[in-house]
TORDO-672489 format. One line per field, with one value per residue (C-alpha): residue number from 1; z negated, y, x. Coordinates in pm, 1 decimal. Layout:
# TORDO-672489
vogu (NUM_...)
z (Z_...)
y (Y_...)
x (X_...)
# end
This chain:
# TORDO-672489
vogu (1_2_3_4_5_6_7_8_9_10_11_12_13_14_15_16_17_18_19_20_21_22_23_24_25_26_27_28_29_30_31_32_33_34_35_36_37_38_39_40_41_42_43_44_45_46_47_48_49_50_51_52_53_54_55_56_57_58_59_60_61_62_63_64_65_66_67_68_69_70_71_72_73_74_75_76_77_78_79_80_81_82_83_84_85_86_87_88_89_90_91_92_93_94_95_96_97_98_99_100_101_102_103_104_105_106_107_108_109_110_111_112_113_114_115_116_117_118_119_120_121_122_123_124_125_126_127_128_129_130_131_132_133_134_135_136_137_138_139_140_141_142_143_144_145_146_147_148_149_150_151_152_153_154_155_156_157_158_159_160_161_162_163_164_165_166_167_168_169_170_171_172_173_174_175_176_177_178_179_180_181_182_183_184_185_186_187_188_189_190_191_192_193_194_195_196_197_198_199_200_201_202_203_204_205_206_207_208_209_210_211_212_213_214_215_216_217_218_219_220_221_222_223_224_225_226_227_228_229_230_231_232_233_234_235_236_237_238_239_240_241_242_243_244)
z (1390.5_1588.6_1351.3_1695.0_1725.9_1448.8_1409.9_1274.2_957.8_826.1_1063.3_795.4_474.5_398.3_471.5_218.1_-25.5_7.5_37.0_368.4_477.3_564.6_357.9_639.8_702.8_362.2_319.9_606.8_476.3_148.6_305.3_494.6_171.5_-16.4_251.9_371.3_93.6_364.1_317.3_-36.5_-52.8_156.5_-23.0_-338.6_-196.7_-75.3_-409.6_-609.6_-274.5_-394.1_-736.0_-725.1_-532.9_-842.6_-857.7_-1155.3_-1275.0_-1602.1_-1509.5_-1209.5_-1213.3_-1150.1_-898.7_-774.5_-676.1_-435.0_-291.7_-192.1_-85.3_153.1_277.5_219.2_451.0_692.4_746.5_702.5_1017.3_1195.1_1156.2_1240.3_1585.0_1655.3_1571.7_1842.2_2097.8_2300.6_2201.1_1806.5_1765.2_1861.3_1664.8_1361.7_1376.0_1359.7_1120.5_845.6_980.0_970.8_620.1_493.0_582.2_449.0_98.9_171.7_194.4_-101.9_-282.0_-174.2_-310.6_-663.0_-563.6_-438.2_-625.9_-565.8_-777.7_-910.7_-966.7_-711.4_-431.2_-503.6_-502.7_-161.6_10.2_-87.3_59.4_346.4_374.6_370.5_577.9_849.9_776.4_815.3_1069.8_1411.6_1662.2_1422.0_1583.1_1337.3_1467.8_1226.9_1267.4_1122.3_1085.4_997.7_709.5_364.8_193.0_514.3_554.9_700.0_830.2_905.6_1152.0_1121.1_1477.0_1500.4_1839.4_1843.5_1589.4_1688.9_1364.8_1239.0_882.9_841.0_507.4_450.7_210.8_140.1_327.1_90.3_71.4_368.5_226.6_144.9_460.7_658.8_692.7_886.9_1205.4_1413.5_1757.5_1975.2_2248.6_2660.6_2936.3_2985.2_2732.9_2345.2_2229.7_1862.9_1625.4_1289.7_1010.1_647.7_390.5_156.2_-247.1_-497.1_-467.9_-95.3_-40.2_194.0_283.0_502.3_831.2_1096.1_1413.4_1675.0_2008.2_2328.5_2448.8_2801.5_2677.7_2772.5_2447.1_2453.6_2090.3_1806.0_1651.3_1358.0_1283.6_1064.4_1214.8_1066.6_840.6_1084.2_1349.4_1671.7_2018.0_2124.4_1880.1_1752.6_1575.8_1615.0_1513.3_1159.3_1270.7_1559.8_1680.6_1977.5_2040.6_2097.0_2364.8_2373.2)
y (-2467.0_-2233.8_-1886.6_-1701.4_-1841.2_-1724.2_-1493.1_-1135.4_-1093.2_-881.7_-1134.2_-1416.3_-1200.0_-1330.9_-1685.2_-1611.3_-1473.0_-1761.1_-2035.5_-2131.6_-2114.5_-2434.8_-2463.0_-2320.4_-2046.1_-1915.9_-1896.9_-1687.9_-1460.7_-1413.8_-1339.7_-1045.5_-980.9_-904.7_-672.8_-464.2_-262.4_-214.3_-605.6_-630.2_-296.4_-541.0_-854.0_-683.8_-515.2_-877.1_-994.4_-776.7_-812.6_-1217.8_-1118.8_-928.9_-1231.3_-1324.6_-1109.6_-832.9_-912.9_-1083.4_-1294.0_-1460.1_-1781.5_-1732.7_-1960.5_-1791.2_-2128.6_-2245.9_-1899.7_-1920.4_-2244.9_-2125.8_-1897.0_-2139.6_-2418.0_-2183.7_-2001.8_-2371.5_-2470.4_-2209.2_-2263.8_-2620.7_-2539.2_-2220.9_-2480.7_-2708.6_-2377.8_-2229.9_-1861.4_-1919.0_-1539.2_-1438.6_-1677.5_-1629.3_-1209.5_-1252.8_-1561.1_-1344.5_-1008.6_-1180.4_-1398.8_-1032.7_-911.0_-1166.7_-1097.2_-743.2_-831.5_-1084.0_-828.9_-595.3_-825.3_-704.8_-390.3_-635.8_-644.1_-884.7_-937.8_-1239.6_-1435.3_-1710.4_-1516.9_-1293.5_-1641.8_-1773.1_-1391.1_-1419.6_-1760.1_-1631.9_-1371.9_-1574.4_-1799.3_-1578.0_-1425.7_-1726.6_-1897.3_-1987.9_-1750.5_-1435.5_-1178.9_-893.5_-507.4_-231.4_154.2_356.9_799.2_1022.6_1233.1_1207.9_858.3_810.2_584.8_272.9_-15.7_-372.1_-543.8_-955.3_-1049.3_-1388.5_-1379.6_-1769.8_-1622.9_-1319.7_-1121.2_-888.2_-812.5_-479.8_-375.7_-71.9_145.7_492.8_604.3_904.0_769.3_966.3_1238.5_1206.8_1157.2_1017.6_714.3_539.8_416.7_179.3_138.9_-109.0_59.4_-75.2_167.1_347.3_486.5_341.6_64.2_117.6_-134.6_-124.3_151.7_139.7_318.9_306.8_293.2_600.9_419.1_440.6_84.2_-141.8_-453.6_-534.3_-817.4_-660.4_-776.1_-819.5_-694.4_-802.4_-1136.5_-1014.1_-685.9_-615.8_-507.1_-240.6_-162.9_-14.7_334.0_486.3_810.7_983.8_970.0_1018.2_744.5_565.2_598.8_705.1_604.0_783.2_935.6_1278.8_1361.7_1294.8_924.0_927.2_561.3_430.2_140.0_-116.7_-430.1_-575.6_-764.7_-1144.6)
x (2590.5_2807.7_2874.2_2828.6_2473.2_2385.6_2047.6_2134.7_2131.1_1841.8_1610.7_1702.4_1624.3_1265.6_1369.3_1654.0_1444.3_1254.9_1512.7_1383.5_1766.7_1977.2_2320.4_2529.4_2286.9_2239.0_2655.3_2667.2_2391.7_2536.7_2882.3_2738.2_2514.7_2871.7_2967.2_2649.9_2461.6_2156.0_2103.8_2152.7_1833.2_1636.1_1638.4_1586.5_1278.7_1181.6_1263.1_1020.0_725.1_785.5_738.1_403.9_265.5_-8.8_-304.5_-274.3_-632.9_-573.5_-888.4_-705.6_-555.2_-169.6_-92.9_196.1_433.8_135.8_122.2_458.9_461.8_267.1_480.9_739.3_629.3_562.7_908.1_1036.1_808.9_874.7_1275.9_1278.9_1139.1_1375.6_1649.3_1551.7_1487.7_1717.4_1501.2_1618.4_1698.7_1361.9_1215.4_1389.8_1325.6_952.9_972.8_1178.5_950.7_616.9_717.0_826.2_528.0_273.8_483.5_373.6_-16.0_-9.2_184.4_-127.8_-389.4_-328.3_-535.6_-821.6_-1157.9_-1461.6_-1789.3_-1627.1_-1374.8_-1484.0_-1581.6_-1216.8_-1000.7_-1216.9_-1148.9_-760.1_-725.0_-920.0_-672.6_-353.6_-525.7_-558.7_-241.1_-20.0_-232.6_50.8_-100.4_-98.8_30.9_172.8_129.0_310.3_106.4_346.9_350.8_670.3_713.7_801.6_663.3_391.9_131.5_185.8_-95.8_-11.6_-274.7_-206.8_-443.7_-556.4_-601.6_-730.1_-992.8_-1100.9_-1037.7_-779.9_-664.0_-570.4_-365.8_-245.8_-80.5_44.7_-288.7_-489.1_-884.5_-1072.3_-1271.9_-1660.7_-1867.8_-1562.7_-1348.8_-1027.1_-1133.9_-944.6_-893.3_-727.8_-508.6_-502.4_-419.9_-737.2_-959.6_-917.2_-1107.7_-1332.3_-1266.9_-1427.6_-1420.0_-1252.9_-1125.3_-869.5_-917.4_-731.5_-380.1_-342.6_-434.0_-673.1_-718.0_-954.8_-1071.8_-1214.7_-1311.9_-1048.9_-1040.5_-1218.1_-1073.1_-1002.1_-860.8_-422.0_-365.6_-72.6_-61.0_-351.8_-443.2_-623.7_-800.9_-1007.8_-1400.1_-1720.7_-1808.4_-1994.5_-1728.0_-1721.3_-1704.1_-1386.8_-1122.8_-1201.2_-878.0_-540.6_-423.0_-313.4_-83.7_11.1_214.0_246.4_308.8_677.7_785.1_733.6)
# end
């Protein structure tokens, strides 16, 4: 492979992390690794995302190594077609983004609590399934300030749904909750409520926007708990959506 074709190099950190990177490729990497202390923050912040992948319920079966085969296989998939398109850069960035990501949420699902242990292992591997299914599309809702909230929305458009994790995000007071709402030019668009438990964290599927809606990017604000049809305070997130 030509160095000069070569993606840049904070795109390739989750396929590093997870040895998703050809011998050539990981090399390079580690050359820059040597030189850049940015890139050596972000793959140990990767590193310890990979490591919180089991569930912190003692109860749960630790099957870590599947879980990131998962992940594995996917970033692997994803590579071996960027290789054979002439759009590789693009497709690397939102393999090592979205693979950096989905390490986020399975990170996240230590917080996760279900009435039992079958119905939490079936509602994790619904999760990742949704998470890591091809035509996931991954949103970041970010704020400013000192350690801010931040939401990740994973839409499956080809399902209809939308898994919404978040973090950093104080629980909405008593009699209110986190709405979202999907953003198109024109009015907002409500999507479903939530709220997030005492550690900042949710993780939720919601339903996904209307299939005929241009989506321009997503929103969320604090409603009444049982939502509302047009935002009543300003957006605690926001984000849109990137480029193709």
């Amino acid at each position: 492979m030509n160095p000069d074709d070569r993606d840049e190099p904070r795109d390739l950190a989750a396929a590093y992390v997870l040895d998703a990177l050809d011998p050539a490729d990981a090399r390079a990497f580690e050359a820059q690794l040597a030189r850049s202390a940015e890139l050596r923050k972000e793959v140990t912040e990767l590193r310890e995302a990979a490591a919180l992948i089991p569930l912190s319920a003692p109860s749960v079966p630790r099957d870590d190594a599947a879980l990131k085969a998962r992940l594995l296989s996917r970033v692997r998939g994803a590579s071996a077609g960027a290789l054979r398109s002439p759009r590789r850069s693009v497709w690397m960035a939102w393999v090592g983004w979205a693979a950096a990501a989905a390490l986020a949420v399975v990170a996240g699902l230590q917080w996760f609590r279900a009435s039992s242990l079958s119905e939490q292992l079936a509602r994790r591997e619904a999760t990742l399934d949704e998470i890591l299914e091809p035509s996931t599309q991954l949103i970041l809702l970010t704020a400013t300030g000192e350690r801010p909230p931040g939401i990740q929305l994973f839409w499956n458009k080809a399902g209809g749904r939308v898994v919404l994790h978040a973090f950093n995000l104080p629980p909405a007071a008593q009699g209110r909750a986190y709405q979202l709402w999907f953003l198109r030019d024109g009015a907002p668009v409500p999507g479903g409520t939530f709220n997030s438990d005492p550690d900042g964290h949710a993780l939720v599927t919601v339903a996904g926007p209307p299939a005929d809606l241009t989506l321009i990017g997503a929103a969320v604000t604090d409603e009444p708990a049982g939502g509302s049809a047009q935002p009543t305070t300003t957006p605690v997130v926001v984000g849109t959506i990137g480029g193709e």
